[in-house]
N, C-alpha and C positions, 0 to 999 in steps of 0.2 A: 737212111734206114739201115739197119745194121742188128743183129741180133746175137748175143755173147758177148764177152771180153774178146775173143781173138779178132770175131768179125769187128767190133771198134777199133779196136789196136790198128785195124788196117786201112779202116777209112778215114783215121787220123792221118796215119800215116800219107795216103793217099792226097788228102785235102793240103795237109804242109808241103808236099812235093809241089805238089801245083801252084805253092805261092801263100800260102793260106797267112794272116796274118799272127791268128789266135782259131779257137775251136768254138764253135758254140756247141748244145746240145739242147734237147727237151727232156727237162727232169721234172716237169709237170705238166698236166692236159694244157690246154689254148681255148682262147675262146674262137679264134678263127677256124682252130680244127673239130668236125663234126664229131666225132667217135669218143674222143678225149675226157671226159670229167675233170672241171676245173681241181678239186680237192684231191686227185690220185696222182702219186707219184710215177714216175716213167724210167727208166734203168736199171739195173739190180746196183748195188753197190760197188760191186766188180768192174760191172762195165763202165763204170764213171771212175774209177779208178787206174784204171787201163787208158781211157782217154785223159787223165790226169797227165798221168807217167809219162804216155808219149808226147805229150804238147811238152812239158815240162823240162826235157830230155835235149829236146830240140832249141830252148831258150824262148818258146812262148806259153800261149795261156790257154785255158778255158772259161768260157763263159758260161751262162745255164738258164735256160728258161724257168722258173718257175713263180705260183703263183702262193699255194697254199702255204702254213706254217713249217709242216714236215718235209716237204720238198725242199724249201730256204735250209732246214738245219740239216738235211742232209748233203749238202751242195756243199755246204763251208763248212762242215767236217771232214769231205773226203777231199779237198782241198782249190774246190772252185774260185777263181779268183775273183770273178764278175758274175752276180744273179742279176737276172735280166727283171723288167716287173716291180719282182717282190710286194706282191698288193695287199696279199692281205695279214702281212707280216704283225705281229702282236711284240709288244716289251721285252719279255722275255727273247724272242727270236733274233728281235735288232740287237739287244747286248750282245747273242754270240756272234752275231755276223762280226760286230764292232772288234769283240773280244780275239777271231780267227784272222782279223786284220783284211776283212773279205771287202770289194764295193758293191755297191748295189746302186743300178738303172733303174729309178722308177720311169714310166711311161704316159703320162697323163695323157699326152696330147690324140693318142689313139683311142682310148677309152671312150673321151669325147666323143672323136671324130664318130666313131661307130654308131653312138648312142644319136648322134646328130645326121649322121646320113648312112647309119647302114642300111635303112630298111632301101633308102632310093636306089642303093647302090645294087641290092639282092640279097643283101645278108639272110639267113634262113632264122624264122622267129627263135630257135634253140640258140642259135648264135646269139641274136640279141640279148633275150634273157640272161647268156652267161655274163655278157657286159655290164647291163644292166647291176647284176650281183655284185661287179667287182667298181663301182663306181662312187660310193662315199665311202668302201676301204682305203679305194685309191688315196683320195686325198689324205682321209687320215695316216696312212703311211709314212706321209713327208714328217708330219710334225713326231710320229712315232721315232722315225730311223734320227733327224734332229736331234732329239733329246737322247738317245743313247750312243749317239757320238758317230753314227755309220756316217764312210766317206759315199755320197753319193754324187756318180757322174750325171752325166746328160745326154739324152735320149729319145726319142719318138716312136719307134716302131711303126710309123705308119705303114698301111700298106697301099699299093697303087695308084690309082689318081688321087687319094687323100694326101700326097707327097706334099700336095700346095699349103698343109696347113702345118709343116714343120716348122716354126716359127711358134705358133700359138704353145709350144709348153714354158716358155718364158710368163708366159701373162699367167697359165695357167699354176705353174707353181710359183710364182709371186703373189698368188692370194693368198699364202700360205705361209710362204718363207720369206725372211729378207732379200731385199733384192741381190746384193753381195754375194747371199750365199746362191743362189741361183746361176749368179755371172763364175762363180767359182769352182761351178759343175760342169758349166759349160768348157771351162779354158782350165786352171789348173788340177784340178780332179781329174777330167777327163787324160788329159795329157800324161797324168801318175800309172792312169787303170792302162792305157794305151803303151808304156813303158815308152813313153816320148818327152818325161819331163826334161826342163831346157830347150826343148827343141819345139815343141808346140804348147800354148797357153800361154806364154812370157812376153817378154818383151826386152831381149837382151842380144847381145852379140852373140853369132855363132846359132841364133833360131831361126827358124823357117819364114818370119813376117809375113803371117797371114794376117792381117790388121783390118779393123774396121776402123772408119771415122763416122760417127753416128752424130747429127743432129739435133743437139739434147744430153740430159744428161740418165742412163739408163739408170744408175742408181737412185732415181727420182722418179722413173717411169717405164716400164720394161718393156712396155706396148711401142716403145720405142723399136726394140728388136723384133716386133712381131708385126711390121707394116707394110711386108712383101719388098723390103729392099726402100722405101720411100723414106728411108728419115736415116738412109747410109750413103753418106755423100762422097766416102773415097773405099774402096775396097782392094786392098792389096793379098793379092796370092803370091806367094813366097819373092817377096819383093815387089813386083810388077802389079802398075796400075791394072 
């Protein structure tokens, strides 16, 4: 929480000292957070400017929570590299994402998740309903961002004991997408927005071999990646069974 440009400049600052990889920020309400309205933007343009500058400075990135259309164009104009969401993004918004060279996470698997166990978990009915709203934008998003060319990585957002259903956004945006493109979010996309290509998503000398041997063929079946490890018969972390 930070308030001005100079206060961001320093909790940027801060957060990269300590290791940070990239920056996130919230440049729209949540549906997790109570106060928030999903449709209202969050930072003046200053201050997302500021945290621009100093990620940028230092040789990494920012990322951006949002959810609305104005929050998205304003994120990949002041120069965000990564929109987190992006749910309920329209034609017009994914060309400029496409057009600013920006990625964008969408997050299915949370949406779900909420809509399917927030009430058990305690969610507050205000919380649900926000999910509830953002839940046939969701998916329309994929085919949206699709056709106007946005590079989209892979992502879950879940939050706490819902960690066990990080798997399920494979099945979830395979009813939507090609499988390919989905495997492509995961590993080479991902690895672009991350500034690790070669080194992770590949499979080449000189990468990390984080490998799976999957049971099946996932481009025929994606539920193949979403069966808690059961249909991954060899897993290597950078080399090592």
């Amino acid at each position: 929480i930070a308030d001005g440009a100079d206060a961001v400049r320093r909790a940027v600052r801060e957060e990269l000292r300590r290791g940070a990889s990239h920056i996130k920020i919230m440049a729209s309400g949540g549906v997790a957070s109570p106060t928030d309205p999903l449709d209202r933007c969050q930072y003046s343009d200053a201050e997302i400017l500021a945290a621009v500058d100093e990620a940028e400075r230092s040789g990494h990135y920012v990322a951006a929570h949002c959810h609305p259309n104005e929050a998205i164009q304003r994120a990949a104009a002041l120069g965000i590299r990564s929109i987190e969401h992006a749910t309920l993004v329209d034609t017009p918004t994914a060309d400029f994402i496409a057009e600013k060279g920006a990625f964008a996470v969408p997050t299915m698997a949370i949406i779900t998740a909420i809509l399917e166990e927030g009430q058990r978990l305690g969610f507050p009915q205000a919380n649900l309903d926000k999910g509830r709203h953002l839940g046939d934008a969701a998916i329309q998003s994929l085919t949206i961002m699709k056709q106007a060319g946005v590079k989209m990585g892979f992502g879950t957002d879940l939050l706490g004991p819902l960690h066990t259903r990080q798997s399920t956004e494979f099945t979830l945006r395979g009813n939507v997408l090609p499988a390919i493109d989905v495997l492509r979010s995961a590993c080479t996309i991902n690895a672009e927005l991350l500034q690790q290509s070669g080194k992770l998503g590949c499979i080449r000398e000189g990468a990390f071999a984080d490998l799976l041997i999957v049971d099946g063929n996932p481009l025929e079946d994606l539920s193949l990646l979403a069966a808690s490890g059961e249909k991954l018969s060899v897993i290597l972390h950078a080399g090592r069974f």
